[in-house]
ChimeraX commands (.cxc) that place a marker at each C-alpha (Angstrom):
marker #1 position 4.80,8.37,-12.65 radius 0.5
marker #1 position 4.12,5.05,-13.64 radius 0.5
marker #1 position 1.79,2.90,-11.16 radius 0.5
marker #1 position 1.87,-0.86,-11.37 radius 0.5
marker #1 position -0.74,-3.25,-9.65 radius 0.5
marker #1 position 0.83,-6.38,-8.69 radius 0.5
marker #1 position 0.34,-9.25,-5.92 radius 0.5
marker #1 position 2.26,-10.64,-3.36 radius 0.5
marker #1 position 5.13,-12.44,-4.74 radius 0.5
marker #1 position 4.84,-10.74,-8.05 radius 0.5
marker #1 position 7.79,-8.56,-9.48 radius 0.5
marker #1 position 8.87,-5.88,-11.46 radius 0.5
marker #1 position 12.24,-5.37,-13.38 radius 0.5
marker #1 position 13.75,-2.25,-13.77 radius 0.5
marker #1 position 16.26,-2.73,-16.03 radius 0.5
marker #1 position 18.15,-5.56,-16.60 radius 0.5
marker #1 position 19.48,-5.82,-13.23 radius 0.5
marker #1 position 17.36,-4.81,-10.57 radius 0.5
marker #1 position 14.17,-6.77,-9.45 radius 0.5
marker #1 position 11.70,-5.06,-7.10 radius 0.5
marker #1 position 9.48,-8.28,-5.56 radius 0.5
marker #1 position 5.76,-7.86,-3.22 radius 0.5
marker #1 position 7.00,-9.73,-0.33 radius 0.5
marker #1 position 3.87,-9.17,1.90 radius 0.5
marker #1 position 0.90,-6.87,2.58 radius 0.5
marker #1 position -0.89,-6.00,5.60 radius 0.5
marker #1 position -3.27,-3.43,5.96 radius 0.5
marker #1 position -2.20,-0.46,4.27 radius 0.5
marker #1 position 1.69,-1.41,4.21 radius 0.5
marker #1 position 3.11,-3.33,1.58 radius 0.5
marker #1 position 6.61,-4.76,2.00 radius 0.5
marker #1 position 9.26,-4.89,-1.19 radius 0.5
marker #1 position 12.32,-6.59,-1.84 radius 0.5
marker #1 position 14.90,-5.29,-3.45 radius 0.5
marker #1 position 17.68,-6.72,-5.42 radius 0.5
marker #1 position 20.31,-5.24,-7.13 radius 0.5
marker #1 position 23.37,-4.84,-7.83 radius 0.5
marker #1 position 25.96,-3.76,-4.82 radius 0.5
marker #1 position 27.04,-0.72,-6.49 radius 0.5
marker #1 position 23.45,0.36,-6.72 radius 0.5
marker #1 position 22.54,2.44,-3.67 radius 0.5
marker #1 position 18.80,1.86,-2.48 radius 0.5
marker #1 position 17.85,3.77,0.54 radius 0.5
marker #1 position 14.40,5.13,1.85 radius 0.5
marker #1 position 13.40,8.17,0.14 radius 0.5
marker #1 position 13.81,9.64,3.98 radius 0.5
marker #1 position 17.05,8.35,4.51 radius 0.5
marker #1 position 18.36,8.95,1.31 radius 0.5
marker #1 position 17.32,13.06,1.82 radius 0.5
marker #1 position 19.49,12.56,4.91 radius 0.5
marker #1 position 23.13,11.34,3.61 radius 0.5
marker #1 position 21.79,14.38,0.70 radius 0.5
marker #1 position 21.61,17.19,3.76 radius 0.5
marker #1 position 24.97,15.32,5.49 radius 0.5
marker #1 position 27.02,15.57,2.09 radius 0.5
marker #1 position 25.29,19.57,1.65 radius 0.5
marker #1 position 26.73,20.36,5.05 radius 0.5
marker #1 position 30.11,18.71,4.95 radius 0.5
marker #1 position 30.68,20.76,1.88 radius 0.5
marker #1 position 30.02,23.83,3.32 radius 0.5
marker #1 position 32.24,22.48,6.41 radius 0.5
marker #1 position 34.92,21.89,3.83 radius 0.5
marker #1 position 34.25,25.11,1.78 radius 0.5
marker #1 position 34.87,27.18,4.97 radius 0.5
marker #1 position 37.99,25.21,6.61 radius 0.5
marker #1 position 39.43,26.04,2.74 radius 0.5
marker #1 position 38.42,29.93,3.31 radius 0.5
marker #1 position 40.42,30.35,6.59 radius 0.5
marker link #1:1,2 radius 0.2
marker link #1:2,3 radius 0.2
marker link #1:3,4 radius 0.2
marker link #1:4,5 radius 0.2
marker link #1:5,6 radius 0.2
marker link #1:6,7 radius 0.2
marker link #1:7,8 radius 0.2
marker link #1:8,9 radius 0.2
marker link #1:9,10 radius 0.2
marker link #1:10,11 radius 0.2
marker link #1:11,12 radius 0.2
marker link #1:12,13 radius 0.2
marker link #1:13,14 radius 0.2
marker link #1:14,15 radius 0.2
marker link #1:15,16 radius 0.2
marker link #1:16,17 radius 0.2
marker link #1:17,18 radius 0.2
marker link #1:18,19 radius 0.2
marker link #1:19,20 radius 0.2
marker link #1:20,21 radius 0.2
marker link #1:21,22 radius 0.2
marker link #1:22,23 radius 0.2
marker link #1:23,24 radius 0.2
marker link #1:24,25 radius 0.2
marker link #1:25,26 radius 0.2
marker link #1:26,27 radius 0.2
marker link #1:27,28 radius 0.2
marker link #1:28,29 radius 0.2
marker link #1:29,30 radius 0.2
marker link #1:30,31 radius 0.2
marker link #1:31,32 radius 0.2
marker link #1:32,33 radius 0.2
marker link #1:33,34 radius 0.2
marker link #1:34,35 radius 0.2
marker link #1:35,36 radius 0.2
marker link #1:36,37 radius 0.2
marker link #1:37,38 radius 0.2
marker link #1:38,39 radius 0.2
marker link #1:39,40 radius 0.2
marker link #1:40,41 radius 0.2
marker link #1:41,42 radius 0.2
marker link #1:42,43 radius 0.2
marker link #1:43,44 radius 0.2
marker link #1:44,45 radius 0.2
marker link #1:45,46 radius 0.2
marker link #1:46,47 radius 0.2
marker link #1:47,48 radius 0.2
marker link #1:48,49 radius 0.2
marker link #1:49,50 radius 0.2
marker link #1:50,51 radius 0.2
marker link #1:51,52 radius 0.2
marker link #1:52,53 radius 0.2
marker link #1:53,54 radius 0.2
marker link #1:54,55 radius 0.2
marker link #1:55,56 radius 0.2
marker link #1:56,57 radius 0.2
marker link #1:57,58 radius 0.2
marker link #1:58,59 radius 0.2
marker link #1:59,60 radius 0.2
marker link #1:60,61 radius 0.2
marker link #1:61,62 radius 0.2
marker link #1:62,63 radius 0.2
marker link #1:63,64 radius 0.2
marker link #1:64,65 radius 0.2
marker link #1:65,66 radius 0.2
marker link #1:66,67 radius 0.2
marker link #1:67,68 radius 0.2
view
């Protein structure tokens, strides 16, 4: 893992395309901003484990509807 130090309003670029900005810190939260492109998904990592357990189960919805 790479760890980066930066201050509020500083950035990062990941890639050529996507720019992760320190918007604000309080305390022990720090809040990003995020742009990139549209087609780029960014989610929480706990909502992104979600849609990943949603799309698992469909599947197996799908995979038995196709069985009977």
């Amino acid at each position: 893992m790479l760890v980066l130090s930066r201050h509020r309003d500083e950035s990062i670029m990941i890639g050529d395309n996507i720019v992760i900005t320190v918007v604000d810190i309080r305390g022990d939260k720090v809040r990003l901003g995020i742009q990139a492109p549209t087609e780029v998904p960014v989610h929480r990592q706990e909502v992104y484990e979600a849609i990943l357990r949603e799309r698992s189960q469909n599947l197996g919805d799908q995979a038995a509807s196709a069985s009977s």
